[in-house]
N, C-alpha and C positions, 0 to 999 in steps of 0.2 A: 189887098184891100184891108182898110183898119176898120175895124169896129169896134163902137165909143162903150164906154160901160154900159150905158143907158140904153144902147142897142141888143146888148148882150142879157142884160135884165130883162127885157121887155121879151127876148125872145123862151128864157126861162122861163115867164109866166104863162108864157103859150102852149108852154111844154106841158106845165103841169095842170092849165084845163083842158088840156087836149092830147087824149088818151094815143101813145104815138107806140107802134107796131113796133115788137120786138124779137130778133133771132135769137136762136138757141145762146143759152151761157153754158160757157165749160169752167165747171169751178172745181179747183184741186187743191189739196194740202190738209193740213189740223185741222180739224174744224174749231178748237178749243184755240185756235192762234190770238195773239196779242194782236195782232193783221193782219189786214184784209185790202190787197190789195187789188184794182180794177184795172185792164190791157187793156186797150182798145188797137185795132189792125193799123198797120200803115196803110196808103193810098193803094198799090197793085198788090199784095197780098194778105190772104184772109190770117185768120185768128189760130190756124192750124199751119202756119208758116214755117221753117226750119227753125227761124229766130226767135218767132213767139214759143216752140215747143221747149228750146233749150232752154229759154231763160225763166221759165216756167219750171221747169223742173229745179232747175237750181235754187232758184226760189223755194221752191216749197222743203228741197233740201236745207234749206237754212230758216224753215219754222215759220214761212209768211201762208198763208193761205190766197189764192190767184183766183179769179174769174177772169173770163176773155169775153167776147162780144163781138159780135159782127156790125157794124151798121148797114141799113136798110141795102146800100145797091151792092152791098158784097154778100148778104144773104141771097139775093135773086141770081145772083153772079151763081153761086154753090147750086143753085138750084137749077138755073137751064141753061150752066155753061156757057155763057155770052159775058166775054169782056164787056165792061162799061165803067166810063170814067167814075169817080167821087164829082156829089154834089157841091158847092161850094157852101165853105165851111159853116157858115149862121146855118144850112138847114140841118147840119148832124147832130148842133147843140143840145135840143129837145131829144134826140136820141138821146144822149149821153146822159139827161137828167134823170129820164124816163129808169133808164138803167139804174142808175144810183137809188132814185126810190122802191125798184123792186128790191133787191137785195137789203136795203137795211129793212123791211120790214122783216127778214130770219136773222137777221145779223144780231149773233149773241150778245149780252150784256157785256160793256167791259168793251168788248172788240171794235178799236179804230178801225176806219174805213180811210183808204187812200186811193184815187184814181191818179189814171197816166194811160202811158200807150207809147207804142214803137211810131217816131216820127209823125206823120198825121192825124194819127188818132192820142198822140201825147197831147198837138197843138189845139184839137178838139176840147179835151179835157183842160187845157190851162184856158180856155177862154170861159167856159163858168165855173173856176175854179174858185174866185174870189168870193162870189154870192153863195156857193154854196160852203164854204167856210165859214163865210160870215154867221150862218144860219147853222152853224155847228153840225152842219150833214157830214163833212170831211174832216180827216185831220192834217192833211196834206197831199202831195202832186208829185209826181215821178214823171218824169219824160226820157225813151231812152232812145237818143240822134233826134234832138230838136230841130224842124228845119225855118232853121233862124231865115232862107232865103232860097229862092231853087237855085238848082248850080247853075254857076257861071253868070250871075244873076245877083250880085251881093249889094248892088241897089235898091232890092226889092224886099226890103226887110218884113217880116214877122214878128216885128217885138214891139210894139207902141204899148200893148196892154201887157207888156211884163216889166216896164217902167215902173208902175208904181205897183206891182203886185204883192198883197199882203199874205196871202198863204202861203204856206212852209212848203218849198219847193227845193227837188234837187233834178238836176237837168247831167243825167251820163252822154258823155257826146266824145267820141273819136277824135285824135289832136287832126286830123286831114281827113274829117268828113265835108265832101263837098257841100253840105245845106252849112253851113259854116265850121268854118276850119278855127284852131286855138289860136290862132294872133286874131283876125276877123271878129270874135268873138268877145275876147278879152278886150278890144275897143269901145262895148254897146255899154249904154247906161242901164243896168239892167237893177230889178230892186233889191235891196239888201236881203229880202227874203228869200231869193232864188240862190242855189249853192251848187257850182258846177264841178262835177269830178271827172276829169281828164283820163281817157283808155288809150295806154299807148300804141302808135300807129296806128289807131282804129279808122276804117271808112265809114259811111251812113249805119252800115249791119255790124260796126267797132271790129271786124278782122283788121290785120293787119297784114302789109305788102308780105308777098313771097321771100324767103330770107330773111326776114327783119327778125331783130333780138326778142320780140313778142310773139306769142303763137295766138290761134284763135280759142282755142282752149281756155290760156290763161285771161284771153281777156275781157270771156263772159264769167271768167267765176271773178274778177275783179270787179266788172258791172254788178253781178249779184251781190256782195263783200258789199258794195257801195248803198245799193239798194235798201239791204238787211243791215246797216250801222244806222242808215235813216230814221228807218221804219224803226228803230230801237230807241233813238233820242228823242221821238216826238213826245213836246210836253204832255 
C-alpha cells in the first residue's frame, strides 16, 4: 500500500490530539551524547531481540545514546504471550510520533534526536519522517534492512514515499537481504537524501552465509561504524 504525503500528515495530527498508549522505553548510553538515537522492533520480534540487543550496545559503545520501543500489539504480545500479527502500517504512525514527543521533552539541550528501527519499525519511522523534520523534531532517519519489498515479492515495492524524501537518511541493508538485495536496490529512484551503506553478505539481520569471508561479528560493528559516522556528519 502507498500512502500519499497528505495521508501521512493527516494521520500525524491525529496522533498528536489523540493521546495514544505507550510501552515501556528502554534507554541506554551518555546521557550527555551528541545523539539520540530511537529503534523501533521489526514485525515478529520485540525490542529485546538478539539484533536490537547487539546493535544497541555497540551503539552506545561508540557514544550514541539508544531508546527502543515496543509498539502497541508487540507490548500486549510481552504481556499475555499470544502471537499477533502487526497492524498495518498508517496505524503505528501515531505511535511513533507519540514516542518522539515524549522523549524530547528530557531530551538535553544541544542533543540531536534521530529515529529508525530494525526493518518495520525503520519503514514506520521513514513514513513521518519527513513532517517531523520539517518541524525540526528530528535531525535524521536510520533504517537498519529496509524492507524495500517482502521476499520473493520485488513487485511489491515500499519506496514511493522515499522518492522524494527530504530528511537525512542512511538505510544499512545486507548486499543479499531478501526485502531487497544490492543489484534490486541500486535500480530504485530513491532521493538524493537517502545514503545506503552496503554489509557484506548480509541477510535481513546483515549476518553473512556460513564460510563467507565476512563474519557476523564484523558486520554489526561495520553497521555500528556506519551508523556512528552518520550520527557525526549531521549538520
Amino acid at each position: 500500500m502507498i500512502f500519499p504525503q497528505v495521508e501521512i500528515m493527516a494521520t500525524i495530527r491525529e496522533a498528536r490530539n489523540n493521546k495514544v498508549p505507550m510501552s515501556e522505553i528502554r534507554t541506554s548510553g551518555p546521557k550527555n551524547a551528541a545523539v539520540h538515537l530511537v529503534l523501533a522492533h521489526g514485525a515478529g520480534a520485540p525490542m529485546t531481540s538478539p539484533f536490537l540487543e547487539m546493535i544497541t550496545g555497540l551503539l552506545n559503545d561508540r557514544g550514541l545514546r539508544v531508546s527502543r520501543f515496543e509498539f502497541a500489539y508487540m507490548a500486549r504480545r510481552r504481556q499475555d504471550g499470544k502471537r499477533r500479527p502487526p497492524p498495518k502500517a498508517e496505524l503505528m504512525i501515531p505511535e511513533y510520533v507519540e514516542l518522539v514527543a515524549q522523549l524530547r521533552k528530557d531530551l538535553p539541550r544541544g542533543q540531536k534526536l534521530l529515529i529508525g528501527g530494525k526493518s518495520m519499525g525503520g519503514r514506520i519511522a521513514s513514513l513521518c519522517a519527513d513532517q517531523l523534520y520539517a518541524e525540526e523534531k528530528i535531525a535524521g532517519l536510520v533504517c537498519l534492512g529496509y524492507p524495500f519489498h517482502p521476499p520473493e515479492k520485488p513487485d511489491k515495492l515500499r519506496t514511493a514515499h522515499l522518492e522524494n524524501l527530504r530528511c537525512r537518511t542512511l538505510i544499512v541493508q545486507g548486499e543479499r537481504d531478501p526485502f531487497g538485495n544490492r543489484a534490486e536496490t541500486e535500480t530504485y529512484a530513491l532521493s538524493s537524501a537517502i545514503k545506503i551503506d552496503w554489509i557484506g553478505d548480509g541477510n535481513h539481520d546483515l549476518s553473512p552465509k556460513r564460510g563467507s569471508a565476512f563474519t557476523r561479528a564484523g558486520n554489526f560493528a561495520a553497521a555500528s561504524d556506519s551508523v556512528s559516522n552518520f550520527a557525526q556528519n549531521l549538520d
